[in-house]
Short mmCIF file of the C-alpha atoms (twelve columns), coordinates in Angstrom:
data_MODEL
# 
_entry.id   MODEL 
# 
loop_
_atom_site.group_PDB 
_atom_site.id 
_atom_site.type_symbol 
_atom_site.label_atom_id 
_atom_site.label_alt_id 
_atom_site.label_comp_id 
_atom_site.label_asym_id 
_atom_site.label_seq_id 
_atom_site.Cartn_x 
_atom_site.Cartn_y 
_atom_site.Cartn_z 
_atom_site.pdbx_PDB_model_num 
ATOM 1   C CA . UNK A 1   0.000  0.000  0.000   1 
ATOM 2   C CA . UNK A 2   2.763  2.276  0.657   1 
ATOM 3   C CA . UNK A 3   4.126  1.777  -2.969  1 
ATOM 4   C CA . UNK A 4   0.942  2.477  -4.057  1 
ATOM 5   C CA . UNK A 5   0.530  5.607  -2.668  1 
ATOM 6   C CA . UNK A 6   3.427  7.385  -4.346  1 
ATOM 7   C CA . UNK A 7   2.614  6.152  -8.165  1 
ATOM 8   C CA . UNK A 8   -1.021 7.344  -7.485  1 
ATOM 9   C CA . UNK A 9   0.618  10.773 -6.851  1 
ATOM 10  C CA . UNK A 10  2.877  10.494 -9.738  1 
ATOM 11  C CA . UNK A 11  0.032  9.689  -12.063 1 
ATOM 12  C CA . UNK A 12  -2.595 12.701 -11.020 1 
ATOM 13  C CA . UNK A 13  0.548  15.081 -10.811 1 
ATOM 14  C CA . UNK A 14  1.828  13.755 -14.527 1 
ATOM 15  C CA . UNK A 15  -1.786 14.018 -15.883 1 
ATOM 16  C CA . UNK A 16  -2.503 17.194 -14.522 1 
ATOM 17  C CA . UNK A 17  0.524  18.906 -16.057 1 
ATOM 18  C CA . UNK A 18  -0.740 19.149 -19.369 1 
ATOM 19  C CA . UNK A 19  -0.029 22.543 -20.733 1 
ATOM 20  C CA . UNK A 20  -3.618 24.603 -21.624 1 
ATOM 21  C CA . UNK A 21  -2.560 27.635 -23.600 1 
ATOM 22  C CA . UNK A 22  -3.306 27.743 -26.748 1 
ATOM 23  C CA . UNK A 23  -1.557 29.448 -29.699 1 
ATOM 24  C CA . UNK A 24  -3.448 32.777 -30.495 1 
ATOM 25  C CA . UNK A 25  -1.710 35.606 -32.830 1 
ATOM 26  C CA . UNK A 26  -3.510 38.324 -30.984 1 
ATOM 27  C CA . UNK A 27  -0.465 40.145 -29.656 1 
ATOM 28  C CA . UNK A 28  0.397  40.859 -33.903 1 
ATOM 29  C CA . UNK A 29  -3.052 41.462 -35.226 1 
ATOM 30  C CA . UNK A 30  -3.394 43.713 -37.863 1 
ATOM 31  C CA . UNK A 31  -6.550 46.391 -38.294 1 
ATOM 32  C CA . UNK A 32  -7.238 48.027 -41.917 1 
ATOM 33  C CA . UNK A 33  -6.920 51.538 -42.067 1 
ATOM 34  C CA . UNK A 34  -9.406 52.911 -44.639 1 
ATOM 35  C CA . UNK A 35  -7.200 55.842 -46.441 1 
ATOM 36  C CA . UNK A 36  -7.583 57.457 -49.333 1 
ATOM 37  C CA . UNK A 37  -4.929 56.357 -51.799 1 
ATOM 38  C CA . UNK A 38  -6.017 58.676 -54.785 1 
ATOM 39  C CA . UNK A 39  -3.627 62.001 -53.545 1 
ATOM 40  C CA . UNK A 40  -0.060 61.967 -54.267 1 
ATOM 41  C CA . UNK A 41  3.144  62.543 -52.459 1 
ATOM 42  C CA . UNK A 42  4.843  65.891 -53.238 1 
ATOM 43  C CA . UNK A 43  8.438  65.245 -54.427 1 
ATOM 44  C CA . UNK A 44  9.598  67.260 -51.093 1 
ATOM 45  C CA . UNK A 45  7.824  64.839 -49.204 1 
ATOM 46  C CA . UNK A 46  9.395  62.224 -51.083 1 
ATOM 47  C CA . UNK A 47  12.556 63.441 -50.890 1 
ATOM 48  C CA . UNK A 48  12.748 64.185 -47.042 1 
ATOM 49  C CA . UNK A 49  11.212 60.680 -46.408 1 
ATOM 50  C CA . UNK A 50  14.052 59.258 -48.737 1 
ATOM 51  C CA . UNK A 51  16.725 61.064 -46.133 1 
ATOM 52  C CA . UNK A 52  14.690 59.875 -43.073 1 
ATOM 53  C CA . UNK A 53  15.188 55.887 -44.118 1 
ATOM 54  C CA . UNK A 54  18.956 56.716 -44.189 1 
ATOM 55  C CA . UNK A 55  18.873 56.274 -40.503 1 
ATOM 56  C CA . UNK A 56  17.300 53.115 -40.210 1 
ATOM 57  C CA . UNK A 57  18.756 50.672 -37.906 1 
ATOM 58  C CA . UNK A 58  20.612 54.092 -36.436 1 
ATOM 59  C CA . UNK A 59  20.113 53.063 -32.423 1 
ATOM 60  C CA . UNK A 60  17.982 55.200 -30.175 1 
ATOM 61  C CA . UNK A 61  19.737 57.893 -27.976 1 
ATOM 62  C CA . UNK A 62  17.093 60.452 -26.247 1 
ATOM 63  C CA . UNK A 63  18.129 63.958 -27.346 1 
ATOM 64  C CA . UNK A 64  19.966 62.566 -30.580 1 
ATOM 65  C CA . UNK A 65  20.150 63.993 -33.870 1 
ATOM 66  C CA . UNK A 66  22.718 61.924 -35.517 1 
ATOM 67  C CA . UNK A 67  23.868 58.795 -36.662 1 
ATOM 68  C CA . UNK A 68  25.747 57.615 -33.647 1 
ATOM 69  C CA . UNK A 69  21.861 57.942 -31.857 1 
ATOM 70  C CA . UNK A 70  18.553 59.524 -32.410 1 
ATOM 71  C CA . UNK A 71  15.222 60.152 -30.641 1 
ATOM 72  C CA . UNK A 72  11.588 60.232 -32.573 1 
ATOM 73  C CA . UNK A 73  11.822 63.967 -32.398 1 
ATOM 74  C CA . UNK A 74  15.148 63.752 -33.525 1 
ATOM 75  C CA . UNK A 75  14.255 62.205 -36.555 1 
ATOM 76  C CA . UNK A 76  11.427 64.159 -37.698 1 
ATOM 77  C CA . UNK A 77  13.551 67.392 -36.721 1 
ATOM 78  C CA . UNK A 78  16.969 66.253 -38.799 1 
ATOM 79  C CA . UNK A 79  15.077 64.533 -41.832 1 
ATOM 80  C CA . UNK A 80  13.150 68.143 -41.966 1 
ATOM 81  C CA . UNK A 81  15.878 70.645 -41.673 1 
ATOM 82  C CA . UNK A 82  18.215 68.919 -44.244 1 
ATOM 83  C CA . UNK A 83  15.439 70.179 -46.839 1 
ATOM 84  C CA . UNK A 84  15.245 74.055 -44.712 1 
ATOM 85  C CA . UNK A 85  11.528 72.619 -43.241 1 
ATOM 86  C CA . UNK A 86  12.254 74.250 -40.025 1 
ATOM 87  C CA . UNK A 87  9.840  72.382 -37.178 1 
ATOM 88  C CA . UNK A 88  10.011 71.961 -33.369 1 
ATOM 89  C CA . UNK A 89  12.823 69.529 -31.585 1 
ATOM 90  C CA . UNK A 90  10.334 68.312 -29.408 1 
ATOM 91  C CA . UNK A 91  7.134  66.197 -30.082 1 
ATOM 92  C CA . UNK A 92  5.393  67.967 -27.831 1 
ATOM 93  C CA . UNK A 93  6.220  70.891 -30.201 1 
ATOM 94  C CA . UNK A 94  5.665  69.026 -33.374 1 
ATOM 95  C CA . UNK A 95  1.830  67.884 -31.711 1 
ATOM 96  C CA . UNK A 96  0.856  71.198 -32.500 1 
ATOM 97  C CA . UNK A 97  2.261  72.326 -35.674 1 
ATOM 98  C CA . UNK A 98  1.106  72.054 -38.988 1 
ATOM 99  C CA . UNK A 99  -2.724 71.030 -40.138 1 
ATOM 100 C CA . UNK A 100 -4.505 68.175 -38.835 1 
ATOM 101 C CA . UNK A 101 -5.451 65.838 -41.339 1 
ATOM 102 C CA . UNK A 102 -8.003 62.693 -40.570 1 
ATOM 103 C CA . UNK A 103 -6.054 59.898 -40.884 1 
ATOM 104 C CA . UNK A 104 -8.030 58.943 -44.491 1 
ATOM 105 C CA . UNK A 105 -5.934 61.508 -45.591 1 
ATOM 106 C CA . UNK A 106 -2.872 61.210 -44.448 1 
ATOM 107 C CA . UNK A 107 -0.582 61.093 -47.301 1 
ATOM 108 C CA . UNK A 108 3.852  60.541 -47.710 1 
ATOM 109 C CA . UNK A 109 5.400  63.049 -45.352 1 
ATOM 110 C CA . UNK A 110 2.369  63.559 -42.634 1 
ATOM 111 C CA . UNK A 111 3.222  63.159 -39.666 1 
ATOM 112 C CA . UNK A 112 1.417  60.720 -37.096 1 
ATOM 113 C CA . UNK A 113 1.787  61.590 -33.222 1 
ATOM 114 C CA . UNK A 114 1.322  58.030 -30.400 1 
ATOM 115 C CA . UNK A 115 0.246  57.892 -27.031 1 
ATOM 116 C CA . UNK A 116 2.566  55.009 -25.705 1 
ATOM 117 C CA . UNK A 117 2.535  55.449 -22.096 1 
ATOM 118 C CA . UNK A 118 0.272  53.137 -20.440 1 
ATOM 119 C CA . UNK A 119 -3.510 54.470 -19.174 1 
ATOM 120 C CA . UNK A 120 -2.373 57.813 -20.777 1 
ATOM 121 C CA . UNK A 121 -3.528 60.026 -23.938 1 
ATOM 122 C CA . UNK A 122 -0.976 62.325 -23.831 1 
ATOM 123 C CA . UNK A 123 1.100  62.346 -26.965 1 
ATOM 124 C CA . UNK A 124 4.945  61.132 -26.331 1 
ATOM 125 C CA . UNK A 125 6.196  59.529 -29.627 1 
ATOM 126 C CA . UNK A 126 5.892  60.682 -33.355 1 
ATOM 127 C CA . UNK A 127 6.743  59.305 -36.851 1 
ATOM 128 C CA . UNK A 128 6.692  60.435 -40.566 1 
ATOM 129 C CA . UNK A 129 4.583  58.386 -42.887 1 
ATOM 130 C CA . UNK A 130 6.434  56.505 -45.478 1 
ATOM 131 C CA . UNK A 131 4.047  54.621 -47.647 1 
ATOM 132 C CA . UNK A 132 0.086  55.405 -48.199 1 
ATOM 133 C CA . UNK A 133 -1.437 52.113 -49.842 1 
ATOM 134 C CA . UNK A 134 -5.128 50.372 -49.051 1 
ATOM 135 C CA . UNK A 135 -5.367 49.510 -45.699 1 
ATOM 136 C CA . UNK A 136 -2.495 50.499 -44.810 1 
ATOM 137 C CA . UNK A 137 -0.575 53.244 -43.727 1 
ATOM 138 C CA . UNK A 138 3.587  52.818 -42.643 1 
ATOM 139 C CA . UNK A 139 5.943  54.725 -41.243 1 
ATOM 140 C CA . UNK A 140 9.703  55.381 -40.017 1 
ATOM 141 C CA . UNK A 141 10.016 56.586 -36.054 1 
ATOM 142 C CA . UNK A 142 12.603 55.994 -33.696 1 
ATOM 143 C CA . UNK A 143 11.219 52.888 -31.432 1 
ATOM 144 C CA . UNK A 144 13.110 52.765 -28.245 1 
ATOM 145 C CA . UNK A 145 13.698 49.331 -27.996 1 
ATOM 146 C CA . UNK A 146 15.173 48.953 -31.592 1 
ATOM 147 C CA . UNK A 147 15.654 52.060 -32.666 1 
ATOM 148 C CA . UNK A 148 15.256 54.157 -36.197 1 
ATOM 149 C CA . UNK A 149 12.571 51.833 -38.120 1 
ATOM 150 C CA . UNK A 150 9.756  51.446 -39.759 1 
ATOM 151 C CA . UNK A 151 6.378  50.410 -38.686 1 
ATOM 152 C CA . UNK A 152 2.869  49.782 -39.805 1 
ATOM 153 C CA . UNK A 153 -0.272 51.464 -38.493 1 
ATOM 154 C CA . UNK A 154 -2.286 48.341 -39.209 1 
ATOM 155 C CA . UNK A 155 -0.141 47.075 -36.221 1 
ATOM 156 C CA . UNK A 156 -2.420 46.438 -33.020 1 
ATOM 157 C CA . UNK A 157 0.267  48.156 -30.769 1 
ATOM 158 C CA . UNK A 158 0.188  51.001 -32.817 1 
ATOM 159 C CA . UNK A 159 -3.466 51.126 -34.050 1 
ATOM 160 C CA . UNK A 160 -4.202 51.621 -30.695 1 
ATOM 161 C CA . UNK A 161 -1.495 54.146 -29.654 1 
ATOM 162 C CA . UNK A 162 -2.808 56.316 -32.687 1 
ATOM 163 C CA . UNK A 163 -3.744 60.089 -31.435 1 
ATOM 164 C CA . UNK A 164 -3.639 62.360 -34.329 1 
ATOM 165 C CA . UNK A 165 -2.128 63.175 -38.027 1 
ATOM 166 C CA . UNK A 166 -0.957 66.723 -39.099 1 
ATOM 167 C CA . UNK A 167 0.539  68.178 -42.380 1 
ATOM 168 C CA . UNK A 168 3.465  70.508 -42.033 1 
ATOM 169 C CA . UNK A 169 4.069  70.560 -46.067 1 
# 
């Protein structure tokens, strides 16, 4: 009996440990984004987007400017001035300059301001659209964790995040 008492043990623990999670591909699902694909880019737009992908891959330094480290704000500010666009160094000054534009109408060049804190609205984090096609829009930012890249709105992380869209062309 005392044998028996230790393999009945072994056999509830053993068939209890089967694993109940389930694959799900929430945590990378995508949301179309219903734009208006009819208006083209400008060729300045173009152009300072062009000079904006140079950086990708450049790490992220809060404050930077340059190659050796940037910030989001950095980006948008250095990608702007090499074509005399003079704009704010700070997203919190970029949040509030330019048009707005509904993000149907966001077009190569806009620029689209995030809310990434958690529980928070308040604009920290900003990006430069890169590519306007159906259902989606894309764009380069500097992501802390990974630095100068380029993302997709249709992203649920960033879908979500999404506060506003203005025009400073």
């Amino acid at each position: 009996m005392k044998k028996l008492v230790p393999i009945l043990f072994l056999l509830i623990f053993a068939s209890s440990c089967k694993s109940k999670k389930t694959a799900s591909s929430t945590s990378r699902q995508s949301h179309t984004i219903n734009v208006n694909t009819n208006s083209k880019a400008t060729s300045e737009a173009k152009t300072i987007v062009k000079y904006a992908q140079t950086f990708d891959g450049t790490r992220y330094k809060y404050g930077g400017t340059t190659k050796k480290g940037m910030d989001c704000s950095g980006l948008i500010y250095t990608s702007y001035k090499k074509y005399d666009v003079s704009l704010p160094r700070s997203t919190s000054g970029l949040k509030s300059t330019g048009d707005w534009v509904d993000v149907k109408e966001v077009n190569v060049g806009d620029l689209l301001f995030f809310a990434t804190s958690k529980n928070s609205r308040k604009v920290n984090h900003v990006g430069i659209v890169t590519n306007v096609r159906t259902g989606n829009v894309e764009f380069i930012h500097a992501s802390t964790s990974r630095g100068v890249m380029t993302s997709s709105l249709a992203e649920k992380y960033w879908y979500f995040a999404f506060v506003q869209a203005r025009r400073v062309l």
